[in-house]
C-alpha positions in Angstrom: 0.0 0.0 0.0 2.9 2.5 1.2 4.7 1.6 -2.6 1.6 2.5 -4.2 1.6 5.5 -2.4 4.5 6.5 -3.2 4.8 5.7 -6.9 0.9 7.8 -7.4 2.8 10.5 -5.8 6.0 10.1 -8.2 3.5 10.2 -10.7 2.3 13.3 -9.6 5.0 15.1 -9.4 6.7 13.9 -12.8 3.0 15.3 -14.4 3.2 18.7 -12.8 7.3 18.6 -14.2 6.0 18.0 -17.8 3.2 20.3 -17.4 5.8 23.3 -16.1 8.7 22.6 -18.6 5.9 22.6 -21.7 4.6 26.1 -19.9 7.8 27.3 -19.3 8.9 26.9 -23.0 5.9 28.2 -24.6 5.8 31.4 -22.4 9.8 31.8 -23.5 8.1 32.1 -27.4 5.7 35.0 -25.9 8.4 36.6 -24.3 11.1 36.8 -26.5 10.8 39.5 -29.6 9.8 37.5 -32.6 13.2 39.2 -34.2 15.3 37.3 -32.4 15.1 34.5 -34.3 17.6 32.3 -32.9 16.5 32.7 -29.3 13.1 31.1 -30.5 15.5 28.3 -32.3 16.7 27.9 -28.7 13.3 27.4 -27.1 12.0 25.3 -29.9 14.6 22.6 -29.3 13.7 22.8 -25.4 10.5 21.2 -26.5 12.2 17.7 -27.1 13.1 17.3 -23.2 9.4 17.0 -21.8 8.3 14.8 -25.2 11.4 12.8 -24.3 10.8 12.8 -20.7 6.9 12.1 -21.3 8.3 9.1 -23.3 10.5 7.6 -20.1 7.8 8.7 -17.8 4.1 8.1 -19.2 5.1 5.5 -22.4 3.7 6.3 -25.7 0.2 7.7 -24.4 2.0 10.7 -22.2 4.8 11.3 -25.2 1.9 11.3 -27.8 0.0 13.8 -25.5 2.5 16.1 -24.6 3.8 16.5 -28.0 0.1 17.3 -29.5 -0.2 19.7 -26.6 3.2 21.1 -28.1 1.6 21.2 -31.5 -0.9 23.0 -30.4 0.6 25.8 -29.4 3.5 25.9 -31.8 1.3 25.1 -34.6 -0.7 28.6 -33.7 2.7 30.4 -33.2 4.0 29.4 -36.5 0.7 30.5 -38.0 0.6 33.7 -36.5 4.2 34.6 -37.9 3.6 32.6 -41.3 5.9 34.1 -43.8 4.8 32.4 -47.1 6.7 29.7 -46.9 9.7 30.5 -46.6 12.5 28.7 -44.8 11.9 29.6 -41.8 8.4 28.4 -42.0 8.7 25.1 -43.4 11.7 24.7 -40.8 9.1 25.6 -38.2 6.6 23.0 -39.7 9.5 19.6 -40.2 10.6 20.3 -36.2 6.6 20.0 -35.3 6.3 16.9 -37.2 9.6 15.8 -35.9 8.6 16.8 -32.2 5.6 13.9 -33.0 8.4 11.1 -34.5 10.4 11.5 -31.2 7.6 11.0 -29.3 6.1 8.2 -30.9 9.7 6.8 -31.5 10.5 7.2 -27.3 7.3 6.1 -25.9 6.8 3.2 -28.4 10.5 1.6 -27.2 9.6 2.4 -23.5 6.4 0.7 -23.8 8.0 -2.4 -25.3 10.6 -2.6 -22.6 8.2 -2.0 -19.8 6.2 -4.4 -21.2 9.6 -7.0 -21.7 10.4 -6.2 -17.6 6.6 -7.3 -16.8 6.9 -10.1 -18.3 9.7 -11.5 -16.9 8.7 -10.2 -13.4 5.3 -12.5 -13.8 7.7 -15.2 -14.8 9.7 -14.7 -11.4 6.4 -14.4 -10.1 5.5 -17.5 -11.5 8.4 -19.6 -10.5 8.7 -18.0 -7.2 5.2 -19.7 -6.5 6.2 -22.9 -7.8 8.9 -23.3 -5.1 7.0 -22.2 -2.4 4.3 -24.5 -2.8 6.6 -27.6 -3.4 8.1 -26.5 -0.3 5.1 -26.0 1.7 4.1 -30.1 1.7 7.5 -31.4 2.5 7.5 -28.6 5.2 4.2 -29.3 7.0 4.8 -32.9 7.5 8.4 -32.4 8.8 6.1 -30.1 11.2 3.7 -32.7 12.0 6.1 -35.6 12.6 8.0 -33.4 14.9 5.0 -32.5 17.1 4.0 -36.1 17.1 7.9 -37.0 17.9 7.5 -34.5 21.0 4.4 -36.0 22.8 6.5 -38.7 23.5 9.1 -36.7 26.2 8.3 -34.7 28.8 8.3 -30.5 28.6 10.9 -30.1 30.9 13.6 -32.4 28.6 16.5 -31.8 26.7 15.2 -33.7 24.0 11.7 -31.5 23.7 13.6 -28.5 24.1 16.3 -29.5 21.4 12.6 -29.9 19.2 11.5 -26.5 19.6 14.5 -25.1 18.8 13.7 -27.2 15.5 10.2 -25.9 15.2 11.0 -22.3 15.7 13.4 -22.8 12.6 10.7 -24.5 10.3 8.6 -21.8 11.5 11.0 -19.3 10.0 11.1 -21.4 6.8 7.7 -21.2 6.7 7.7 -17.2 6.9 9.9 -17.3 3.9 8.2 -19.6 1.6 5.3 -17.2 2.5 7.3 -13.9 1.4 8.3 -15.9 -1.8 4.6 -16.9 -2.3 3.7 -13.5 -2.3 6.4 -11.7 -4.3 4.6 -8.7 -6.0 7.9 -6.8 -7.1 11.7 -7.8 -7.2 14.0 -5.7 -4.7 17.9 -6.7 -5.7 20.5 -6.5 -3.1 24.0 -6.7 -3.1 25.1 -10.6 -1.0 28.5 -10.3 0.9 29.3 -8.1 -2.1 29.9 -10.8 -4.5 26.7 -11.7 -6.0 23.1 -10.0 -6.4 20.1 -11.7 -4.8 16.5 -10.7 -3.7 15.5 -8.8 -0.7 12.7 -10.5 0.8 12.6 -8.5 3.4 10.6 -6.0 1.2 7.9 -8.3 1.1 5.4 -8.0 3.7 3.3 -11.2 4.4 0.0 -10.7 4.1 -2.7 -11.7 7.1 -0.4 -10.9 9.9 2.5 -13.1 10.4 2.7 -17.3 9.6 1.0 -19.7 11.4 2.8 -21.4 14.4 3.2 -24.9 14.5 3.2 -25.6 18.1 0.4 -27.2 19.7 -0.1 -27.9 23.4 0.5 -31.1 25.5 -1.8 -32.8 27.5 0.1 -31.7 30.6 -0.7 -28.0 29.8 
């Protein structure tokens, strides 16, 4: 819930950045005296960081948007200060159409690599499920035969103690199949500083913590 959270408000905040640098620009156009040409050259080629950014960002639906949004207003600009076709206005009109090809171009490849890094976290996802529940049987009649195993001593032995020790270790393997069962998102850590593994202790286990094994003795 938290990580939801905090990605809407990422979200957020990358919008209002789009939405400022796309403002920003276009106010630079008002601003600046038509006659100096190359300060408007300037500005025009700011344009490309929010498209590009959209592109990273939103994928090819905010790129798209934000470089229509830019059309809009550059589209009226260049119409306002049409020439006849001269160079300057048929450079104005190639850099709108290209403002659209780098923002198809961007969010297009972003999408497909988003799309690439979801499916191989559903195949994680996937074979992260598959261990846990092979190692959920084995697991729960280890847990059973060990109860069993310690009605036969007394409380107060070394034995029965020696078994609980056991149990309270199965019961932390049973925490961590549950955390590997319920793997939304891969967190990588660095291990000893030689090798790369997952942090499970990212992953809260849903419905409070697992299960204890232990059951009571007829002398309780």
């Amino acid at each position: 819930m938290a990580s939801t959270e905090i990605q809407q408000s990422l979200g957020k905040q990358k919008l209002l950045a789009i939405v400022c640098m796309v403002i920003g620009i276009s106010a630079l156009h008002l601003v600046v005296p038509h006659v100096f040409e190359k300060g408007h050259i300037v500005a025009r080629e700011l344009y490309f960081l929010p498209i590009i950014l959209s592109g990273f960002w939103f994928g090819l639906r905010g790129a798209v948007i934000t470089a229509l949004s830019i059309t809009a207003f550059y589209l009226t600009y260049a119409t306002f200060h049409w020439r006849g076709f001269t160079p300057g206005d048929l450079d104005r009109l190639l850099e709108i159409g290209l403002f659209n090809i780098v923002a198809v171009t961007t969010g297009f490849l972003q999408d497909r690599q988003k799309a690439r890094a979801r499916e191989r976290l559903e195949s994680i996802k996937a074979l992260a499920g598959t261990v846990a529940h092979e190692m959920n049987s084995p697991l729960f009649v280890a847990m059973g035969n060990l109860e069993l195993l310690q009605d036969d001593f007394d409380r107060n032995s070394e034995p029965y103690r020696e078994m609980d020790g056991i149990k309270n270790n199965l019961n932390e393997l049973k925490i961590l199949i549950q955390k590997i069962s319920q793997l939304e998102d891969v967190v990588i850590k660095d291990y000893y500083g030689t090798s790369k593994i997952v942090d499970l202790d990212s992953v809260d286990v849903h419905s409070g913590t697992a299960p204890h094994f232990s059951k009571q003795t007829q002398g309780d």
